[in-house]
SEFITI-961112 format. One record per residue: x, y, z of N, C-alpha, C, O in turn. Coordinates in steps of 0.05 Angstrom, whole numbers, padded with zeros to 5 digits, always signed. Layout:
# SEFITI-961112
XYZXYZXYZXYZ;...
END
This chain:
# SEFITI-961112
-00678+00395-00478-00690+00384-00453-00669+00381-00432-00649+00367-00435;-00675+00397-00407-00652+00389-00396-00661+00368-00380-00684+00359-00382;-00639+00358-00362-00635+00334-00345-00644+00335-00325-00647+00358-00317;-00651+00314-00308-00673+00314-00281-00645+00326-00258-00622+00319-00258;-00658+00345-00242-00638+00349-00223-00623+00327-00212-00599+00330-00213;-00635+00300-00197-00627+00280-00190-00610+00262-00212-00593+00245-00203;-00614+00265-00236-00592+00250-00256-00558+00253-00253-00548+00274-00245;-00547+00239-00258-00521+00233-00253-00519+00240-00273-00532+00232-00293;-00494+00263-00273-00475+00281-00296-00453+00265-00303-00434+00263-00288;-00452+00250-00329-00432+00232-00338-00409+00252-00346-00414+00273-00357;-00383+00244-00340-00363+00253-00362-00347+00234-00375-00342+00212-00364;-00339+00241-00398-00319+00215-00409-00287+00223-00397-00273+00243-00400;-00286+00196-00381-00255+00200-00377-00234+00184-00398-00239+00167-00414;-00216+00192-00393-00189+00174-00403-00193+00148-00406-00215+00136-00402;-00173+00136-00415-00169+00103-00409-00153+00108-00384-00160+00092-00366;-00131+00125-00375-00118+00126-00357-00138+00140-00322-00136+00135-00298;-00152+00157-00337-00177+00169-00310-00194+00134-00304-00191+00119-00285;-00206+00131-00321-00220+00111-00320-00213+00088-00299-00230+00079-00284;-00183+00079-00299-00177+00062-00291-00167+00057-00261-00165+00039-00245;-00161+00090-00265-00160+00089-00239-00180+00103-00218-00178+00105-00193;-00199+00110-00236-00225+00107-00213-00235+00082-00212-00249+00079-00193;-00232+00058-00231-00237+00034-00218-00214+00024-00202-00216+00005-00187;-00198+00034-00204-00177+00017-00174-00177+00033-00147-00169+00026-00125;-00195+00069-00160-00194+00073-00128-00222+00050-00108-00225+00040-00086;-00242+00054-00140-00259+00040-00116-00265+00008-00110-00281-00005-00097;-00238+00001-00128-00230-00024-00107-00226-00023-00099-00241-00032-00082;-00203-00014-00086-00191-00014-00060-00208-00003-00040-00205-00012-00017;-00234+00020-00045-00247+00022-00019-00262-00007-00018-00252-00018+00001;-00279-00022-00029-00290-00046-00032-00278-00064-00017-00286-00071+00005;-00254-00073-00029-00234-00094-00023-00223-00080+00003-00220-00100+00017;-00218-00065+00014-00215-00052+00048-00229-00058+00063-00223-00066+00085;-00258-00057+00052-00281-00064+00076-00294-00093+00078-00306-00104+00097;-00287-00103+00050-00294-00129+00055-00276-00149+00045-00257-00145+00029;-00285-00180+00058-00263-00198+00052-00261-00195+00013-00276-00180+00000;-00243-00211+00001-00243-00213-00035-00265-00230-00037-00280-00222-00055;-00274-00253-00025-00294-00260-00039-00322-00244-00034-00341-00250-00048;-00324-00230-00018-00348-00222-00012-00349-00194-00041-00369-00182-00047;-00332-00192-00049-00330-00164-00063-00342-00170-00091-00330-00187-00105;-00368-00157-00102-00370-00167-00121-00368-00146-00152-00379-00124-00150;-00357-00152-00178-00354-00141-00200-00371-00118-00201-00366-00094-00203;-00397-00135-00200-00424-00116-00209-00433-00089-00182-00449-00070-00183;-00416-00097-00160-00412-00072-00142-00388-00043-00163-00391-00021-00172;-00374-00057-00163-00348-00043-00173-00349-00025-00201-00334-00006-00207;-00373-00038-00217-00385-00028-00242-00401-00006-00237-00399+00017-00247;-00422-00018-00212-00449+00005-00205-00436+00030-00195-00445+00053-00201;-00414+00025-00178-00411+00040-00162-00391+00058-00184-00399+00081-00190;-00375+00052-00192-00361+00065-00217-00387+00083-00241-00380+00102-00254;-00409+00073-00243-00422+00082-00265-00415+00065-00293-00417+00072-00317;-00409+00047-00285-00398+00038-00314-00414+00002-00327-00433-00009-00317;-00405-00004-00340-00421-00028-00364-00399-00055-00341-00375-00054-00333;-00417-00073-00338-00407-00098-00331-00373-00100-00347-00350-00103-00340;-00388-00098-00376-00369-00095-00401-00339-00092-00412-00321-00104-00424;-00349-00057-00394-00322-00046-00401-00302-00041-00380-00281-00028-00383;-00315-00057-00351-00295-00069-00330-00276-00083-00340-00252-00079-00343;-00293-00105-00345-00273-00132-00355-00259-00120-00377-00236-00128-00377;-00263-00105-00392-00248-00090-00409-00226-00087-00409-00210-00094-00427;-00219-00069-00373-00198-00062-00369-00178-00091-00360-00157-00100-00370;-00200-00102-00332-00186-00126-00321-00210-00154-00325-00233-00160-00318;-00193-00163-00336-00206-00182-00355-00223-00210-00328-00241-00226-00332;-00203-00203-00298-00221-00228-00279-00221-00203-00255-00213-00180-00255;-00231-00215-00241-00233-00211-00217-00204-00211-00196-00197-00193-00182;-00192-00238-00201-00156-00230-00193-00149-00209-00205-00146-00187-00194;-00145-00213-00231-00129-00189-00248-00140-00159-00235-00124-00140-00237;-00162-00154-00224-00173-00133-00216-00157-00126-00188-00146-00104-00187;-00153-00148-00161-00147-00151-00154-00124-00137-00153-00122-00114-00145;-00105-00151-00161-00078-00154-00165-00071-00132-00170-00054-00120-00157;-00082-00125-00187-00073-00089-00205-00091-00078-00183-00101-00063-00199;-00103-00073-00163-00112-00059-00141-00075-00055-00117-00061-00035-00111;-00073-00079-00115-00057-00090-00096-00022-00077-00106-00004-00071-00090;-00023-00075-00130+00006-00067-00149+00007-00035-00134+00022-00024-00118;-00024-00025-00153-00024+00011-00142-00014+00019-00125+00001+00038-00123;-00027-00004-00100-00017+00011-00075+00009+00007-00071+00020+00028-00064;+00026-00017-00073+00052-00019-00069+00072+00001-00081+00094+00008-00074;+00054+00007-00105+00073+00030-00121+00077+00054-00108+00097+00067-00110;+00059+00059-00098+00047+00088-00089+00066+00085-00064+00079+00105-00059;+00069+00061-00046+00081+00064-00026+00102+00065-00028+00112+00079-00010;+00120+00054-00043+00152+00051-00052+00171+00081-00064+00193+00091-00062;+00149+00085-00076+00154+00119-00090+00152+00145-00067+00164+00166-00068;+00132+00138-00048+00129+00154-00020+00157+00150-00005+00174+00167-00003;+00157+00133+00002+00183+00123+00023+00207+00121+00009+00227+00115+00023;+00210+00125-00015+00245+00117-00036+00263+00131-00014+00254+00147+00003;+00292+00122-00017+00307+00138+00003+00318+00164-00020+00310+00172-00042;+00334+00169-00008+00344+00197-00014+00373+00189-00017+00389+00189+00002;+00378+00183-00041+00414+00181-00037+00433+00204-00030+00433+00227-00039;+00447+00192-00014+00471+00203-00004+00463+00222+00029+00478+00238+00039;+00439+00213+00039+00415+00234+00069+00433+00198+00084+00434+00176+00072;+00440+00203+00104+00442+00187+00130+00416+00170+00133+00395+00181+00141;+00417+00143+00128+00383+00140+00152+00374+00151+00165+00353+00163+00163;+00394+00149+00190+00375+00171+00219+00372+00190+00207+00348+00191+00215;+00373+00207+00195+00368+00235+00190+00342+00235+00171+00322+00249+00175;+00345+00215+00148+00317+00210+00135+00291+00192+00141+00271+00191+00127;+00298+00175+00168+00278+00156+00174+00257+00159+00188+00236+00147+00185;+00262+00179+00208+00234+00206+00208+00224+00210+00191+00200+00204+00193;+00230+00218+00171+00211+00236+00139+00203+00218+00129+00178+00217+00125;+00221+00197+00119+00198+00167+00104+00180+00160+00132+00162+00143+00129;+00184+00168+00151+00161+00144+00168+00150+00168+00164+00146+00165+00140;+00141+00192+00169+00124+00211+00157+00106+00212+00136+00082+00216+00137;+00121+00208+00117+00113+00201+00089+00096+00185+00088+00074+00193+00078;+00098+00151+00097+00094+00130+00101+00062+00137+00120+00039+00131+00115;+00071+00148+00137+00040+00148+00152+00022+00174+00142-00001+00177+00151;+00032+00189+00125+00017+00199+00115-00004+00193+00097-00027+00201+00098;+00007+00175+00077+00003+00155+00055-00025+00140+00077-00049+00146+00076;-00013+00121+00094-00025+00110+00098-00051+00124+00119-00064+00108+00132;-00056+00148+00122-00077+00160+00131-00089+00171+00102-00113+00170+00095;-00071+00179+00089-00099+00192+00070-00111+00178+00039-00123+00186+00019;-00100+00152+00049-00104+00127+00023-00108+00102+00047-00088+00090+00056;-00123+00097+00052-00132+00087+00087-00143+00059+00077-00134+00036+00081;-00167+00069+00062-00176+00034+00048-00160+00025+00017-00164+00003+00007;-00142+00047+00005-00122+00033-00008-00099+00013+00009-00090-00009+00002;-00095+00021+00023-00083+00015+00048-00086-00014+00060-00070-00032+00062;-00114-00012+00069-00127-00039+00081-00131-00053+00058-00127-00077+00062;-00138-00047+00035-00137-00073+00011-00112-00086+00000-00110-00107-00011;-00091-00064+00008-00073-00078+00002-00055-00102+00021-00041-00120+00012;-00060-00097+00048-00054-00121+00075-00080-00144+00069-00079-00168+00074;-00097-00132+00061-00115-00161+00053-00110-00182+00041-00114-00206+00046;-00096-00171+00018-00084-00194-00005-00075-00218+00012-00082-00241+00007;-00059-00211+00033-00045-00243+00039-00065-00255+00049-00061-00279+00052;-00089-00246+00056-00112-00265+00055-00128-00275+00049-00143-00291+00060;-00126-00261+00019-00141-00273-00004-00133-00307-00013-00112-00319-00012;-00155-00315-00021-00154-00339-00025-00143-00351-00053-00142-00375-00059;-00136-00329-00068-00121-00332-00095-00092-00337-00094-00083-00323-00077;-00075-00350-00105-00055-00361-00103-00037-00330-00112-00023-00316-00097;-00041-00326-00137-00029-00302-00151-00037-00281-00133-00019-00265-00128;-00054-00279-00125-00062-00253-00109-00038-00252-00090-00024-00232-00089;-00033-00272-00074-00023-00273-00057+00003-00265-00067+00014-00246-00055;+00020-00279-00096+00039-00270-00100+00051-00245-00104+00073-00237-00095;+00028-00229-00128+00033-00203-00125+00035-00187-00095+00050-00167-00094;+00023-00193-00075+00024-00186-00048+00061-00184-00042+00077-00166-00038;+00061-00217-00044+00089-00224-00027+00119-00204-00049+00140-00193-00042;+00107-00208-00073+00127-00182-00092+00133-00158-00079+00153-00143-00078;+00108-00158-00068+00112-00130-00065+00124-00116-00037+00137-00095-00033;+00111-00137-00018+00133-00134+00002+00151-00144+00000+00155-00145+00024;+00171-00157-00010+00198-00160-00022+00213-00146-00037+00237-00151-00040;+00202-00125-00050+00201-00094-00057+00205-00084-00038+00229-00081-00037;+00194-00075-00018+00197-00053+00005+00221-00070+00019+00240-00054+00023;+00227-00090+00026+00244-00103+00049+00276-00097+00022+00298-00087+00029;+00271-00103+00000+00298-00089-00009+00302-00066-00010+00326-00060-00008;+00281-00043-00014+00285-00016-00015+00299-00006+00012+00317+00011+00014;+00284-00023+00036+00303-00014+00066+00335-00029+00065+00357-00019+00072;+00331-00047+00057+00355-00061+00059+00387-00037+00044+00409-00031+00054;+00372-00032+00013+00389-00030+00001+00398+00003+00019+00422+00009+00024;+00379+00016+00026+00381+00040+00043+00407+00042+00059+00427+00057+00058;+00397+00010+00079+00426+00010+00099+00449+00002+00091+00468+00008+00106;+00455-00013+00070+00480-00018+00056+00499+00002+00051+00523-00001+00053;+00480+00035+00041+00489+00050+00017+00499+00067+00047+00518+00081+00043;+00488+00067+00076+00489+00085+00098+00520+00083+00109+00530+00062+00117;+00530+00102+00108+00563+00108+00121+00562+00089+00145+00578+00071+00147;+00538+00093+00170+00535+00089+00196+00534+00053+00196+00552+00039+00205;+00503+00038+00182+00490+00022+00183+00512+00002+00168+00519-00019+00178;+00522+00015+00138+00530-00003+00119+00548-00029+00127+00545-00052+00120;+00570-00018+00144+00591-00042+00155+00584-00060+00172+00593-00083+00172;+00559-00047+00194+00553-00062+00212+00533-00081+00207+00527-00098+00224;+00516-00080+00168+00493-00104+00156+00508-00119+00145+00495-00139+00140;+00527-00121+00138+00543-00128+00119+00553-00151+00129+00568-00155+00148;+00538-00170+00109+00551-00206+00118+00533-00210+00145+00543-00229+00158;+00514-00200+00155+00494-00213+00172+00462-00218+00164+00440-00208+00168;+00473-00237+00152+00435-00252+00145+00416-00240+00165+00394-00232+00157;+00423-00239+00186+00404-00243+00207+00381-00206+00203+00360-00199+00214;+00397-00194+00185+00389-00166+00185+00364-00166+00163+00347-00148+00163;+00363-00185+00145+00341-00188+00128+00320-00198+00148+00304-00180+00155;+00317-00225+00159+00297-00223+00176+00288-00199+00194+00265-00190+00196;+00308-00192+00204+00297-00165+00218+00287-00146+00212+00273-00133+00227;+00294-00138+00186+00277-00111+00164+00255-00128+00158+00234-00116+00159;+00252-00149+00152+00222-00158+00145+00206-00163+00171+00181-00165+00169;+00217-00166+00196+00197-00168+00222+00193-00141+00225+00170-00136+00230;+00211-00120+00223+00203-00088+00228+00183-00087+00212+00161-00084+00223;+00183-00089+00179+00157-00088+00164+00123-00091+00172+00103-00077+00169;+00130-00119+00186+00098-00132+00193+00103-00117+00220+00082-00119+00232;+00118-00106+00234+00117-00094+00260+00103-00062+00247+00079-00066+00245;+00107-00044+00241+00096-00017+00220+00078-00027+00203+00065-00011+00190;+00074-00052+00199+00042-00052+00185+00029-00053+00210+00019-00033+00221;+00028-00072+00219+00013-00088+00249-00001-00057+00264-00025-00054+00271;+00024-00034+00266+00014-00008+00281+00003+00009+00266-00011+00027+00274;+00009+00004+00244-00013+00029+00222-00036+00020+00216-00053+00033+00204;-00041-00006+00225-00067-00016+00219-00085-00009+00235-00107-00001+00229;-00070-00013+00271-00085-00010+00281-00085+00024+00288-00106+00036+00285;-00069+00033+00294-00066+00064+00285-00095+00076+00266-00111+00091+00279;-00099+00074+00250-00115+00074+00229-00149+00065+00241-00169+00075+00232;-00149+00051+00256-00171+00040+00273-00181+00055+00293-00202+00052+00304;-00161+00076+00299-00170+00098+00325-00152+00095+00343-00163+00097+00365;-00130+00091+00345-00115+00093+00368-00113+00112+00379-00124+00130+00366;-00102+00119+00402-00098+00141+00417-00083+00160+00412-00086+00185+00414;-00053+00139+00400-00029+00152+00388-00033+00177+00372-00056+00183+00363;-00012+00191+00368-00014+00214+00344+00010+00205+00323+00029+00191+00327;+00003+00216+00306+00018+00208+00276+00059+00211+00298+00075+00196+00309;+00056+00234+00294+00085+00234+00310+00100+00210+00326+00121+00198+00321;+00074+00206+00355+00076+00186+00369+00092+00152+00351+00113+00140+00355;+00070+00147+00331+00074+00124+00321+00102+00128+00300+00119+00110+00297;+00103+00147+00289+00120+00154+00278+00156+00145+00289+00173+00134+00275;+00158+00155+00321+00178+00154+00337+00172+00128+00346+00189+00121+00362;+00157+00113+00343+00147+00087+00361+00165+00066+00331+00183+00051+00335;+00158+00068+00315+00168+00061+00284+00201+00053+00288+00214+00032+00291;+00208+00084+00287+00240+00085+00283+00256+00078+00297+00278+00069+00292;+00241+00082+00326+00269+00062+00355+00262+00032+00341+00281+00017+00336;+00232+00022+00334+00241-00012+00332+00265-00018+00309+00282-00036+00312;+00264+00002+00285+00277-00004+00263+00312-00002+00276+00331-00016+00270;+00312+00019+00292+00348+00021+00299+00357+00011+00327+00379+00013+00338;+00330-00003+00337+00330-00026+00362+00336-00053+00345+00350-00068+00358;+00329-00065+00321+00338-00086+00316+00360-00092+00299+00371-00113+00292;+00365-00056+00292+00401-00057+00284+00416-00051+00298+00437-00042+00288;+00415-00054+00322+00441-00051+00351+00451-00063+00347+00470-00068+00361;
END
């Protein structure tokens, strides 16, 4: 007997496919709407899957969260890694490349992951703040290791604040970038890199 044209063709995936088709479609979920509005039994239907064998994977709704919120940081840290022994200037074009590429073609992984700090979960929030403390060392450690940058960060506190204001300054524009701006990837790209070697003068 075969199957109604309109029936949904199941396949069995992985434990590893599986899981991360439920974190891609959290993060589209959790992108468009606030965390509490987001509910399990969306994330199940829309997956095809048993209330069940959600919780299976992530046993709450944070934990779902959270491991939404990890992916993306991973995904973004591994995009942008530097290149030992490449100059900054010479590589900070290509990670901001990289970087906005990421964040155009993973758009509501993207927006779920700037949500976290507005989630109303305490942990949520922390895995968030991990993880940008992750990226603010990955730049940091960048300019240390830089022939050019290295002497001139060295013993100035004031340069950590400033790689973490550049941060929320390149989220702040990819967000809205991402919303329709006028800009072109390039544009914002070069708009990126003068703030980052404007607040290391």
């Amino acid at each position: 007997m075969t199957a109604n044209h309109g029936e949904r063709v199941r396949r069995r995936l992985s434990t590893g496919e599986r899981r991360e088709q439920l974190l891609g479609v959290g993060a589209r979920l959790f992108s468009e709407s606030p965390y509490d509005d987001v509910w399990i039994e969306q994330v199940a239907e829309i997956a095809g899957v048993s209330r069940g064998l959600l919780y299976h994977y992530f046993p709450t709704k944070r934990d779902f969260f959270a491991a939404v919120v990890e992916r993306e940081s991973e995904r973004m840290l591994a995009m942008t890694a530097p290149a030992p022994g490449v100059p900054v200037r010479t590589q900070l074009a290509a990670g901001l490349d990289a970087y906005l590429e990421y964040v155009r073609a993973h758009a509501h992984g993207y927006r779920a992951f700037h949500r976290a700090d507005a989630a109303g979960d305490r942990t949520v929030r922390r895995v968030y703040q991990r993880a940008l403390a992750a990226q603010e060392r990955q730049v940091l450690a960048a300019l240390a290791a830089d022939p050019e940058f290295g002497p001139a960060v060295e013993g100035r506190p004031e340069v950590r604040l400033a790689v973490r204001g550049w941060l929320a300054f390149t989220t702040a524009v990819s967000l809205e970038w991402l919303r329709g701006g006028d800009l072109a990837r390039e544009q914002v790209r070069d708009l990126c890199a003068r703030a980052l070697l404007g607040v290391l003068a």
